[in-house]
C-alpha positions as a Python dict, from the first residue, in 0.01 Angstrom:
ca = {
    (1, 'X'): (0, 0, 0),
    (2, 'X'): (203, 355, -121),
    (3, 'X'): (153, 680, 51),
    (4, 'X'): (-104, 755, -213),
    (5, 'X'): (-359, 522, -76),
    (6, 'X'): (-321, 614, 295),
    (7, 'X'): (-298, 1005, 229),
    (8, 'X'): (-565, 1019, 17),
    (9, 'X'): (-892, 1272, 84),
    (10, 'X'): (-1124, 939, 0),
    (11, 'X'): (-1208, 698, 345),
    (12, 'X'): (-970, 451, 425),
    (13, 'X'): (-988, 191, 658),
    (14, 'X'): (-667, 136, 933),
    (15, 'X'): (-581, -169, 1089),
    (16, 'X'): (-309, -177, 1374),
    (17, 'X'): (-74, -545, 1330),
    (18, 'X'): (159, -577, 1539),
    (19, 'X'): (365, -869, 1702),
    (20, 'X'): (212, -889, 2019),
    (21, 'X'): (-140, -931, 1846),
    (22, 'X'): (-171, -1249, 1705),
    (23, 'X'): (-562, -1210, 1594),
    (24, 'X'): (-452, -916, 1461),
    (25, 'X'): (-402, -1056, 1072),
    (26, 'X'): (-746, -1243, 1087),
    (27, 'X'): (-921, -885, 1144),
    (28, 'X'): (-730, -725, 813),
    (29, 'X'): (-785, -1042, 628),
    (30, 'X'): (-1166, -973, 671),
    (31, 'X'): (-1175, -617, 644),
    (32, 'X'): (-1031, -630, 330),
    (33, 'X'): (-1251, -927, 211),
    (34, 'X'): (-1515, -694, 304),
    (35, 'X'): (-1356, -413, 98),
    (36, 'X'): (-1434, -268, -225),
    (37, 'X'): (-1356, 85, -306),
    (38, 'X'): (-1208, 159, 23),
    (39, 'X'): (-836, 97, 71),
    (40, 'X'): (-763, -120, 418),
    (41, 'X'): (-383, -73, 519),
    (42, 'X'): (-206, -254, 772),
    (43, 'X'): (-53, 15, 1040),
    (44, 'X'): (206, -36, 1316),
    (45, 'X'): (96, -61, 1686),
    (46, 'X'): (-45, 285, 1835),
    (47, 'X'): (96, 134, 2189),
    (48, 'X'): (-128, 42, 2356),
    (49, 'X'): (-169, -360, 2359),
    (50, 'X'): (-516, -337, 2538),
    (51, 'X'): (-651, -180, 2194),
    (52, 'X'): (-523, -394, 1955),
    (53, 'X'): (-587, -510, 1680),
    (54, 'X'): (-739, -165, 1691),
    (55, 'X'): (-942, -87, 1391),
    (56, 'X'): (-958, 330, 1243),
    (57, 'X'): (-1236, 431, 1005),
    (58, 'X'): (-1159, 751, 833),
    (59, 'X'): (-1375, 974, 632),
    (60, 'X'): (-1362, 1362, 586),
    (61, 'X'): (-1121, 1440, 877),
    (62, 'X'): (-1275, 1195, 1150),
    (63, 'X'): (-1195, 893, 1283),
    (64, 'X'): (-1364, 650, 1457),
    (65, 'X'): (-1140, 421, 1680),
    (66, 'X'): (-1286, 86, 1761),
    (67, 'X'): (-1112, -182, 1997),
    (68, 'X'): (-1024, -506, 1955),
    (69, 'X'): (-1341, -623, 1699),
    (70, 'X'): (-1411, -959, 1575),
    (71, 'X'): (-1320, -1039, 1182),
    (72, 'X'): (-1701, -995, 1144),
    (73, 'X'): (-1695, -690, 1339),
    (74, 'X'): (-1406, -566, 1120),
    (75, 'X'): (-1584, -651, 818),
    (76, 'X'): (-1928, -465, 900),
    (77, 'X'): (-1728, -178, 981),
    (78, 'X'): (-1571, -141, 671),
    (79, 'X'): (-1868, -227, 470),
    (80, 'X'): (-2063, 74, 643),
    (81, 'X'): (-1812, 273, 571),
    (82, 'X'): (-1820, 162, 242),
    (83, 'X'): (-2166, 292, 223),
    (84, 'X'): (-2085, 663, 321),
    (85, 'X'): (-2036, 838, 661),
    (86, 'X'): (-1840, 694, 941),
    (87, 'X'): (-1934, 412, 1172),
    (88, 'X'): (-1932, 547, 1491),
    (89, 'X'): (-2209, 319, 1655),
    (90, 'X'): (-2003, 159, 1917),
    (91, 'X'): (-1669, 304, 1859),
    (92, 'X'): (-1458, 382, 2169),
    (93, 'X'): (-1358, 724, 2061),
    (94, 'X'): (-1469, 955, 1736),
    (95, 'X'): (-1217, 1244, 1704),
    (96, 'X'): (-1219, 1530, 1459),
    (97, 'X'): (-894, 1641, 1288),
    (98, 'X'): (-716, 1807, 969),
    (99, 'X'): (-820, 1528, 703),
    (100, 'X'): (-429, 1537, 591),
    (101, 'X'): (-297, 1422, 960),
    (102, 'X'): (39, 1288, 913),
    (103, 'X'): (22, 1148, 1312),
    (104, 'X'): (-219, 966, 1494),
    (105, 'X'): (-550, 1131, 1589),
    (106, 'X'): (-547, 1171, 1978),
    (107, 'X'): (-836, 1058, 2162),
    (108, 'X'): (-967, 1318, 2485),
    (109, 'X'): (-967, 987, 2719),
    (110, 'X'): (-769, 614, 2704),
    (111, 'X'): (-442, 522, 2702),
    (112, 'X'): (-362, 725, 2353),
    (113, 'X'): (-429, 1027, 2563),
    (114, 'X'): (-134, 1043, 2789),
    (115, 'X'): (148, 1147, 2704),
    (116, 'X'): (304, 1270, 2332),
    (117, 'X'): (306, 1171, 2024),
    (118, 'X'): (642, 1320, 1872),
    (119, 'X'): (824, 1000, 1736),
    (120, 'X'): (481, 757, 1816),
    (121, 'X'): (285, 950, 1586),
    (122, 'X'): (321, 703, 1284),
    (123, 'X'): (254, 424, 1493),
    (124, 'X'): (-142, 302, 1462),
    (125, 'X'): (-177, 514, 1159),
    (126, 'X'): (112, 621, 873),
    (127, 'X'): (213, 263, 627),
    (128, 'X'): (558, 166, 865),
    (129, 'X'): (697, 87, 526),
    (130, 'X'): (619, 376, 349),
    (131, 'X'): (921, 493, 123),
    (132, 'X'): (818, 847, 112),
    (133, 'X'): (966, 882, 447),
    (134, 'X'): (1306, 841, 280),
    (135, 'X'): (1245, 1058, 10),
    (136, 'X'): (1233, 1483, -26),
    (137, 'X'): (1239, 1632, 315),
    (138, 'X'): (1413, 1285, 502),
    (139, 'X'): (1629, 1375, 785),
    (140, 'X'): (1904, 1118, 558),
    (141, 'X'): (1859, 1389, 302),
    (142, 'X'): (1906, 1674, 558),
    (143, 'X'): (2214, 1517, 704),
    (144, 'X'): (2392, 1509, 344),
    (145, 'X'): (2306, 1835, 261),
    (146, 'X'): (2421, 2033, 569),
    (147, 'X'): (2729, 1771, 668),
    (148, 'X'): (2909, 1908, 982),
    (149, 'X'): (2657, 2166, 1021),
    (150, 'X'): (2385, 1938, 1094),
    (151, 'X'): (2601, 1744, 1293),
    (152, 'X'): (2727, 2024, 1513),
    (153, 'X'): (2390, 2105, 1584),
    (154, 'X'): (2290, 1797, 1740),
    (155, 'X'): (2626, 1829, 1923),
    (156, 'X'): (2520, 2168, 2059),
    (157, 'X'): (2205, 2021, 2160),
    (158, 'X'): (2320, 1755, 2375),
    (159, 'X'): (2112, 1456, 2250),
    (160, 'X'): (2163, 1138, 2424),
    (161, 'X'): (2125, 766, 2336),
    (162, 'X'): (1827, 571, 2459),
    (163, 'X'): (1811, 190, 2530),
    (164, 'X'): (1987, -115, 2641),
    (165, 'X'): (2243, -220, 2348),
    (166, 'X'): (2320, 142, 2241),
    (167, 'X'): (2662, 232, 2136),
    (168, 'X'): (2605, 578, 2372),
    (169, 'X'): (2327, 504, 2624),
    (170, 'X'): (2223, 804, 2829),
    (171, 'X'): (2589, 971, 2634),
    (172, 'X'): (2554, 1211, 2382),
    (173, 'X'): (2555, 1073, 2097),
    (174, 'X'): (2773, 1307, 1858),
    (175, 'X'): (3087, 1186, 2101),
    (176, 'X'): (3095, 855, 1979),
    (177, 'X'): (2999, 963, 1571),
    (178, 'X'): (3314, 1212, 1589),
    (179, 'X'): (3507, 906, 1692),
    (180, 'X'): (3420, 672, 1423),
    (181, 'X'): (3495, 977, 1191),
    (182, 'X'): (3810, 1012, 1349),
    (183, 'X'): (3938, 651, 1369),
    (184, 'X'): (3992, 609, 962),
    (185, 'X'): (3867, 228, 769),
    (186, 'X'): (3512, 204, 640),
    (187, 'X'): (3235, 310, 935),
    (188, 'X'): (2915, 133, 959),
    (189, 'X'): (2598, 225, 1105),
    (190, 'X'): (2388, -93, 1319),
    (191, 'X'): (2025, -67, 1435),
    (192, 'X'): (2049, -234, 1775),
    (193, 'X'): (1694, -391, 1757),
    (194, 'X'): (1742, -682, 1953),
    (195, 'X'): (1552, -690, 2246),
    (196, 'X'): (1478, -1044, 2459),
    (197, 'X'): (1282, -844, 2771),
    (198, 'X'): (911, -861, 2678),
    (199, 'X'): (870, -569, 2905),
    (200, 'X'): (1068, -350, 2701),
    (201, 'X'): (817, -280, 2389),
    (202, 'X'): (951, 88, 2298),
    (203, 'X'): (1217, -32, 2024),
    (204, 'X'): (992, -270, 1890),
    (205, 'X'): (666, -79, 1844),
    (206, 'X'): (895, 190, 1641),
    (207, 'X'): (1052, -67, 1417),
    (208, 'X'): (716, -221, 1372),
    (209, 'X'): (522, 84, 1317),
    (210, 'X'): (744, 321, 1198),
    (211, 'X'): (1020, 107, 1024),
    (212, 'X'): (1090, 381, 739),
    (213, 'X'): (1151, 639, 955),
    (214, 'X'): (1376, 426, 1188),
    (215, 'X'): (1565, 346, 834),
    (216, 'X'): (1564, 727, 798),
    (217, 'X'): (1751, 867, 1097),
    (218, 'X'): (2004, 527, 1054),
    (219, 'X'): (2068, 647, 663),
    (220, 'X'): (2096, 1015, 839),
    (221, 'X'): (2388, 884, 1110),
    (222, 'X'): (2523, 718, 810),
    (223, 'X'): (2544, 1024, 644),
    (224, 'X'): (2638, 1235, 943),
    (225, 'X'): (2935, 1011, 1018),
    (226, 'X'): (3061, 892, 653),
    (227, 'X'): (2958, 550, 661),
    (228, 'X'): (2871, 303, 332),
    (229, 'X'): (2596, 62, 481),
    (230, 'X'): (2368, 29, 750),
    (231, 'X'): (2346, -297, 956),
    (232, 'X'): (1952, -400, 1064),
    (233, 'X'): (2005, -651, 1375),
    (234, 'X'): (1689, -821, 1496),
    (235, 'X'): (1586, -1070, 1764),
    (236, 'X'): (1561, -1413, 1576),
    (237, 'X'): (1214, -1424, 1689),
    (238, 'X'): (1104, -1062, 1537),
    (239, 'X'): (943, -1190, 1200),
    (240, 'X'): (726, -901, 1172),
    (241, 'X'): (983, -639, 1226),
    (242, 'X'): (1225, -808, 997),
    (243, 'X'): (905, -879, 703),
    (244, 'X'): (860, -489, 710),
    (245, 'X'): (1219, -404, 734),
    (246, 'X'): (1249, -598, 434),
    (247, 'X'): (959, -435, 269),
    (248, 'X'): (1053, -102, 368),
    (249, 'X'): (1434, -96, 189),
    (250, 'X'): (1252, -333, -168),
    (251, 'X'): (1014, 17, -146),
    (252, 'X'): (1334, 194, -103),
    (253, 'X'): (1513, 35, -343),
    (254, 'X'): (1299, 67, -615),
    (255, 'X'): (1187, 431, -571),
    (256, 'X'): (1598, 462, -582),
    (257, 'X'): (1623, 609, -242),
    (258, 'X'): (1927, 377, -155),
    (259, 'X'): (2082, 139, -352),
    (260, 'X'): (2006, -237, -252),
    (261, 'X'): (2348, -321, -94),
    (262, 'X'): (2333, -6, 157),
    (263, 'X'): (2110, -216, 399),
    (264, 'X'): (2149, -557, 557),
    (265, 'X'): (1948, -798, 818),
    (266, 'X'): (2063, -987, 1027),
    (267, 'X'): (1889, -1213, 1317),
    (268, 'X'): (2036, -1281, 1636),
    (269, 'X'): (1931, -1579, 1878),
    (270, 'X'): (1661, -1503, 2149),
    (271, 'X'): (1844, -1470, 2425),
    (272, 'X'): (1887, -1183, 2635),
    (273, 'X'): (2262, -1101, 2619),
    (274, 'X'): (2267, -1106, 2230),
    (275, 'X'): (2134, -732, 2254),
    (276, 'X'): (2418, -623, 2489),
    (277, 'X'): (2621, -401, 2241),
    (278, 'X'): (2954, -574, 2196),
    (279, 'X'): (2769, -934, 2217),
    (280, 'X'): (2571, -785, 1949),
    (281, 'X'): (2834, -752, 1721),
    (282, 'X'): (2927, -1122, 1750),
    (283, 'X'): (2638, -1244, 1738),
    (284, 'X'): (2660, -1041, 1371),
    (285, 'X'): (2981, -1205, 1300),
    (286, 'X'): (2832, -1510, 1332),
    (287, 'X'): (2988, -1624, 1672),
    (288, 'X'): (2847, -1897, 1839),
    (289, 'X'): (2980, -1804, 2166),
    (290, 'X'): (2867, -1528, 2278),
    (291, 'X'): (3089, -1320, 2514),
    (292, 'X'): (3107, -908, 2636),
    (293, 'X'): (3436, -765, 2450),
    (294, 'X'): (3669, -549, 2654),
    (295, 'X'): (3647, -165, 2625),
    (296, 'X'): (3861, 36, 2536),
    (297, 'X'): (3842, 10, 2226),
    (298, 'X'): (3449, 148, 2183),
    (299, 'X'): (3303, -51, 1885),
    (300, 'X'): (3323, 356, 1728),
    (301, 'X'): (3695, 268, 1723),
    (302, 'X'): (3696, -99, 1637),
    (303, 'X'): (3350, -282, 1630),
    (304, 'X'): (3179, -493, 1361),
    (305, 'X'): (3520, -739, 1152),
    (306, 'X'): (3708, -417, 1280),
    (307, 'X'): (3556, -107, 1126),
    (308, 'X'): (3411, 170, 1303),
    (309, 'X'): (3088, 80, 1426),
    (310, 'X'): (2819, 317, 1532),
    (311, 'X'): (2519, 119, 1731),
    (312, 'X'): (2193, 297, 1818),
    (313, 'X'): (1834, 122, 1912),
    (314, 'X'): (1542, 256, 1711),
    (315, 'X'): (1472, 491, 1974),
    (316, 'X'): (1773, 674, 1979),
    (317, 'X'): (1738, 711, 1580),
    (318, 'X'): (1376, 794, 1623),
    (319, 'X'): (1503, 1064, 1829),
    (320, 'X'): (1768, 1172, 1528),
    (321, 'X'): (1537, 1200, 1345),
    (322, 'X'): (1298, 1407, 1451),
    (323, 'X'): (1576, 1641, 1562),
    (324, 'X'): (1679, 1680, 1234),
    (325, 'X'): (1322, 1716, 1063),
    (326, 'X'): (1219, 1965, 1333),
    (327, 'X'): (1474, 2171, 1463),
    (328, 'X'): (1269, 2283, 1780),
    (329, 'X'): (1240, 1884, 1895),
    (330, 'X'): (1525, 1953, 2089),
    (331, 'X'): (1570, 2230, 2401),
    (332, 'X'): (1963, 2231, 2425),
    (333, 'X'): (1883, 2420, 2794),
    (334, 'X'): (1754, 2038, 2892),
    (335, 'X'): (1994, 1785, 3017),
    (336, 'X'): (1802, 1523, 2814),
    (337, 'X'): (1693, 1694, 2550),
    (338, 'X'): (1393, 1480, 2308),
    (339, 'X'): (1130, 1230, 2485),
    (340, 'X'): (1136, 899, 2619),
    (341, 'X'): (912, 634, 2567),
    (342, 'X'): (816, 414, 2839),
    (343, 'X'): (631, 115, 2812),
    (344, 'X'): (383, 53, 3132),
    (345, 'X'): (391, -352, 3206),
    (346, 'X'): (392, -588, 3529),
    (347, 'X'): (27, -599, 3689),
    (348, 'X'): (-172, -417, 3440),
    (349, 'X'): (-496, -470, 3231),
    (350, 'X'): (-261, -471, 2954),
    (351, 'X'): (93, -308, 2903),
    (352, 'X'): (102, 44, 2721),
    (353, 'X'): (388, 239, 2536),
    (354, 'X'): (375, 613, 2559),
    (355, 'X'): (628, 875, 2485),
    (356, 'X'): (713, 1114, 2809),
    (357, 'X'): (848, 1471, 2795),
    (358, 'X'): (1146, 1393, 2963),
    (359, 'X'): (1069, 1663, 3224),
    (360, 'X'): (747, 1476, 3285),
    (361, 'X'): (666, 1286, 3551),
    (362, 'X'): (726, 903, 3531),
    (363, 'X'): (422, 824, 3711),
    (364, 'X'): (205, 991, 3446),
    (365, 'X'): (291, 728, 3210),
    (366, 'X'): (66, 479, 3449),
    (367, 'X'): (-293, 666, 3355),
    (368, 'X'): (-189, 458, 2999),
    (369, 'X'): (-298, 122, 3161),
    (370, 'X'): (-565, -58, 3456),
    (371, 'X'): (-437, -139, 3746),
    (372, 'X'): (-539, -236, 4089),
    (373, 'X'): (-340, -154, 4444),
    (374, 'X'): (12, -26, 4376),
    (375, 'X'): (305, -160, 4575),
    (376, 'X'): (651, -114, 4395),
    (377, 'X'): (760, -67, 4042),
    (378, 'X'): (1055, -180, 3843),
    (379, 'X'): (1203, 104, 3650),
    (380, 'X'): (1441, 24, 3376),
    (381, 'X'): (1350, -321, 3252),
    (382, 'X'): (1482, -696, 3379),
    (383, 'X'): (1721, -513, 3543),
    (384, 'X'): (1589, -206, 3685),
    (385, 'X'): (1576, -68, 4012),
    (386, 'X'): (1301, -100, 4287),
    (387, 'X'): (1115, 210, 4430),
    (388, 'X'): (772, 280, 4593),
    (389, 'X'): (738, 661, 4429),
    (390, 'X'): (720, 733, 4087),
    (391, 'X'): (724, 1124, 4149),
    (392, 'X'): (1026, 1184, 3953),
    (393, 'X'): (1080, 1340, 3598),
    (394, 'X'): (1155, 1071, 3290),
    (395, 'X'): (1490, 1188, 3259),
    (396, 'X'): (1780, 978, 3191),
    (397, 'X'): (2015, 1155, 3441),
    (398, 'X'): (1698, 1182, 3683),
    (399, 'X'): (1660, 784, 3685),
    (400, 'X'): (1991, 745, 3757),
    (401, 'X'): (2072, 960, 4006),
    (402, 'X'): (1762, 800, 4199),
    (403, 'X'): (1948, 488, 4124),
    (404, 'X'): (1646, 342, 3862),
    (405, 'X'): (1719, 204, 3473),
    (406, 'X'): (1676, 405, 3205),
    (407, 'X'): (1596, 88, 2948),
    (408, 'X'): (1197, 308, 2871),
    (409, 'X'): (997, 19, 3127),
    (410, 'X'): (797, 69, 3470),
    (411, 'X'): (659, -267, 3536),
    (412, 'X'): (348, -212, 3824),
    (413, 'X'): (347, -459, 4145),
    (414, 'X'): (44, -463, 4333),
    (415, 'X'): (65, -526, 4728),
    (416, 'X'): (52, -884, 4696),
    (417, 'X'): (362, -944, 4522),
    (418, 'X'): (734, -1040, 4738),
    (419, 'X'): (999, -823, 4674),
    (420, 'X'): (1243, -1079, 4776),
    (421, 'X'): (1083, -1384, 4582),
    (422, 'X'): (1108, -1080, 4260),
    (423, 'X'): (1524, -1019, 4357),
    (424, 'X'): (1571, -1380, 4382),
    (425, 'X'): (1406, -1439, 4031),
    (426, 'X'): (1598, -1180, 3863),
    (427, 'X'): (1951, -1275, 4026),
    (428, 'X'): (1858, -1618, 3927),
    (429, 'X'): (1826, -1543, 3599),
    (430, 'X'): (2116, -1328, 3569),
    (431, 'X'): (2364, -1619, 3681),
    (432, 'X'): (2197, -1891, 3438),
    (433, 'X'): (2216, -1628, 3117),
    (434, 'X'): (2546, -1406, 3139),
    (435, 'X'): (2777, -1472, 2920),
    (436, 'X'): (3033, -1588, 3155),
    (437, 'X'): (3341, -1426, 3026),
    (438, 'X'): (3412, -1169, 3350),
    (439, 'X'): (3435, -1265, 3726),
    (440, 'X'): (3218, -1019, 3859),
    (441, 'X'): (2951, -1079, 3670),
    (442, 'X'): (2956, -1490, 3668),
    (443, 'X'): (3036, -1520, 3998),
    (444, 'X'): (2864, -1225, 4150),
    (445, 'X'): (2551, -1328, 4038),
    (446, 'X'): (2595, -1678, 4182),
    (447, 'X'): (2672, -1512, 4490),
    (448, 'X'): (2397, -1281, 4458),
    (449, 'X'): (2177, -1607, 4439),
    (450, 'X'): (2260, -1771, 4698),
    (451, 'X'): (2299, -1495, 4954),
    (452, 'X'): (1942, -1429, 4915),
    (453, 'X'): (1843, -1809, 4901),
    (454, 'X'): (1966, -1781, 5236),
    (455, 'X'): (1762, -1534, 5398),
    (456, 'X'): (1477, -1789, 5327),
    (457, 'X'): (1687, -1967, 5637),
    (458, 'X'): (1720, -1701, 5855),
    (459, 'X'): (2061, -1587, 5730),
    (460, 'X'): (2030, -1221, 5592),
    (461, 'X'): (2355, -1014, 5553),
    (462, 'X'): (2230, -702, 5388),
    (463, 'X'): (2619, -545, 5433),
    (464, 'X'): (2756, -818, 5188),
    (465, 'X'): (2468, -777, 4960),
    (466, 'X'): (2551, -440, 4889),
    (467, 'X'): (2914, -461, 4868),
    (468, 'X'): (2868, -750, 4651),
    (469, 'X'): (2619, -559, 4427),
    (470, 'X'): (2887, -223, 4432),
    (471, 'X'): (3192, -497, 4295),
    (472, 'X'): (2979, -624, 4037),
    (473, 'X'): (2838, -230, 3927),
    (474, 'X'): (3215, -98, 3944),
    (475, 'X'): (3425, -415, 3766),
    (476, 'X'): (3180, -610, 3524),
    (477, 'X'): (3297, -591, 3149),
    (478, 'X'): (2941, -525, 2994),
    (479, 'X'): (2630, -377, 3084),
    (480, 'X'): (2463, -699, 3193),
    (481, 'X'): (2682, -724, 3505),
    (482, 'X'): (2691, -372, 3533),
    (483, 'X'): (2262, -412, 3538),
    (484, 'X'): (2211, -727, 3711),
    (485, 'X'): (2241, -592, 4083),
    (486, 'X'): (2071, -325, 4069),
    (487, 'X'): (1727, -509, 4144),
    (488, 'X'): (1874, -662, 4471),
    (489, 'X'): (2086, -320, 4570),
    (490, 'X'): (1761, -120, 4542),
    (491, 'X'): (1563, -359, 4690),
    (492, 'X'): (1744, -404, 5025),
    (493, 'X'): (1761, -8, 5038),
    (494, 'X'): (1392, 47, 4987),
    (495, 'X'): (1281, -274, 5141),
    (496, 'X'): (1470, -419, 5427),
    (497, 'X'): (1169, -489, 5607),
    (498, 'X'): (1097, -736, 5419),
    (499, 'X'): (1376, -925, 5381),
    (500, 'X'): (1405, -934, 5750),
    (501, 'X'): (1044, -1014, 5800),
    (502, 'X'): (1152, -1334, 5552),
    (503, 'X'): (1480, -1412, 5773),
    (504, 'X'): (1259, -1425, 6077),
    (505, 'X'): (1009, -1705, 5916),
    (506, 'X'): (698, -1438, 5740),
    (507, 'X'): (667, -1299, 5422),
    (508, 'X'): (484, -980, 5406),
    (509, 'X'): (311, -1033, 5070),
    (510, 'X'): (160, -1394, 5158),
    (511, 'X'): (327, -1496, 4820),
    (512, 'X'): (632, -1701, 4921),
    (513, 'X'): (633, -1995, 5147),
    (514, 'X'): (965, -1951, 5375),
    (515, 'X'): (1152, -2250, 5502),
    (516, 'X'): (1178, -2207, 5882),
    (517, 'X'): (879, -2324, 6060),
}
């Protein structure tokens, strides 16, 4: 479907597919059975998984946004508005706006309320793989024209990288692309897709729902920092994300924005340390051992067979792009200049993406999603810290000076979920999936494990966790060692009660059995 189809003044019917929606190709299988005259195009995720497959009926400048209907649903809804007006018997939300909307149409209540919609817009209404995104006004034709200009300007402005796996997470991002300029051979430009924590849904819904415009600020970077190709690395178990990359550069190709050997592919195993950056870039090599490399060198220097390797997650480019497109995305006067998205998860009606000023308050981002009592939060992913208030701005430096992730996740825990069973699972997990090449982080995490294992008997040494938590933060090679404490460091902070409450025989929550009678 071409940009004619979805940007025309005639209806057209929208239905959001994305990978965490498996019913969601039966629904645009009917609608377009049931379509005629009206064109039916398959959109990207708006965000907000509760909604989907959500269905948009557009005639004249308003939309009608129905929920989650049946295939037969689907199909009467396109059929009536087929026959003239739109169908708004039912709908969730009917909004009004400028019939040539290039971003989604914001509903006044629901989880597409909150928030922004700066680099979401596309996502739940533009064609992800439209190639017009690449063509006259692209941010990759933007970055070729003004060179160092346009490069010094996002210098100036400070813009940082967002996301596990990116080459310059919560860094500006300029440092490392003067680097790879600097460091002579033949740069290269990856999109860090990879993402193994279903919790963290930000990279994917932008892949998925914008992939063009992800390609855009990548082929922009390129630009910016002299490189030939651009490397697409995916989760093995992406197939959506990888059929619309793959649609999105054959559009490319044959509207001659880039030339079919500019952008590559390539699927990584499902495993969470294949997205850690430098593991990334074996798993690309084709390594079947996966291990952390050492740093210095910075993959800028020395990354994918040796050439200067820029990595950034489709947030971060996202973010490039928009910069470059709209000058006045960025406040160089903020010390995260942009937004953040941050996907709501944990124990919700349903998990929600939603993009954050990043002077905002985190805890806004929960009026995306249901939820019952509210104990803790997670903030940062897998591996993100523990904290009972949420009345902090979205901020990269703001998270981590309150010692919280940055990875774009607050997973909810109501008040009958155990902190210490939560810890326990996470350190768990982190010794049985590191890569195993460092000390601190193969052995720490064993240690980590069985330290709290043993408050279950009584034994709790809080000191020892925390110095063995600082040892792992300070020495580990990668960021998964770096990461993997911080669930246990916050938690005995923020909740020693509880894990003395456990030593002495009780658990708080009612949802762990302890071992001393």
């Amino acid at each position: 479907m071409d940009s004619s189809d979805i940007d025309s003044d005639g209806p057209v019917a929208r239905v959001c597919v994305g990978s965490g929606t498996p019913t969601a190709r039966g629904v645009l299988s009917a609608a377009r059975a049931a379509a005629s005259s009206v064109p039916v195009v398959a959109v990207g995720s708006a965000g907000a998984a509760g909604l989907d497959p959500l269905v948009l009926l557009t005639r004249d400048g308003t939309t009608a946004f129905h929920a989650a209907p049946s295939p037969e649903r689907a199909a009467a809804l396109v059929s009536d508005l087929e026959d003239g007006g739109v169908p708004a018997e039912g709908a969730d939300a009917v909004v009004a706006h400028a019939p040539d909307a290039a971003t989604l149409p914001r509903p006044e209540t629901g989880p597409l309320a909150v928030g922004r919609r700066r680099v979401l817009g596309p996502c739940g209404w533009a064609d992800p793989t439209n190639s017009g995104a690449l063509a006259d006004g692209s941010a990759a034709l933007i970055a070729d024209r003004e060179g160092d200009d346009a490069l010094d300007r996002l210098s100036a402005a400070g813009l940082l990288g967002r996301g596990r796996g990116d080459g310059s997470t919560d860094e500006p991002v300029a440092d490392q692309w003067k680097l790879a300029r600097e460091a002579g051979g033949d740069p290269v430009v990856v999109v860090n897709a990879h993402e193994a924590d279903p919790s963290a849904a930000g990279d994917g819904t932008l892949l998925e729902g914008a992939t063009a415009r992800v390609l855009d600020g990548a082929l922009a970077v390129r630009a910016l920092v002299g490189a030939t190709d651009v490397v697409v690395y995916l989760n093995e178990a992406d197939d959506l994300a990888r059929e619309r990359v793959g649609e999105t550069v054959d559009s490319a190709v044959a509207a001659g924005a880039v030339d079919a050997d500019e952008i590559d592919v390539v699927a990584g195993p499902d495993r969470d340390i294949a997205g850690e950056m430098t593991m990334a870039l074996e798993s690309m090599e084709g390594n079947d051992r996966l291990e952390a490399r050492l740093r210095p060198p910075r993959p800028s220097e020395y990354g994918l067979y040796g050439r200067p390797t820029i990595i950034h997650t489709p947030r971060t480019l996202a973010q490039v792009r928009a910069a470059l497109v709209d000058p006045d995305h960025l406040d160089p006067d903020d010390a995260d200049p942009g937004t953040r998205l941050v996907t709501v998860a944990g124990d919700v009606g349903a998990p929600a993406t939603v993009e954050l000023s990043t002077g905002e308050r985190l805890g806004n981002a929960l009026d995306a999603v249901d939820r019952g009592g509210f104990k803790f939060a997670s903030v940062g992913g897998r591996f993100g810290g523990l904290t009972r208030a949420l009345d902090l701005p979205a901020s990269a430096p703001a998270l981590a000076a309150s010692g919280l992730g940055t990875n774009g996740v607050v997973e909810v825990f109501g008040r009958d979920r155990c902190v210490v069973a939560l810890v326990g699972a996470r350190a768990r997990f982190a010794s049985e999936e590191n890569c195993g090449r460092c000390v601190p982080c193969r052995e720490g995490s064993k240690q980590l494990t069985n330290l709290l294992r043993g408050v279950y008997d009584g034994d709790y040494e809080a000191g020892r966790l925390r110095e063995l938590a600082r040892a792992m933060r300070e020495t580990s090679v990668c960021e998964f060692g770096i990461e993997a404490q911080r669930p246990v460091a916050t938690a005995v902070d923020e909740f020693g009660g509880e894990f003395r409450a456990h030593a002495d025989g009780r658990c708080p929550s009612g949802e762990c059995t302890t071992r001393r009678s």
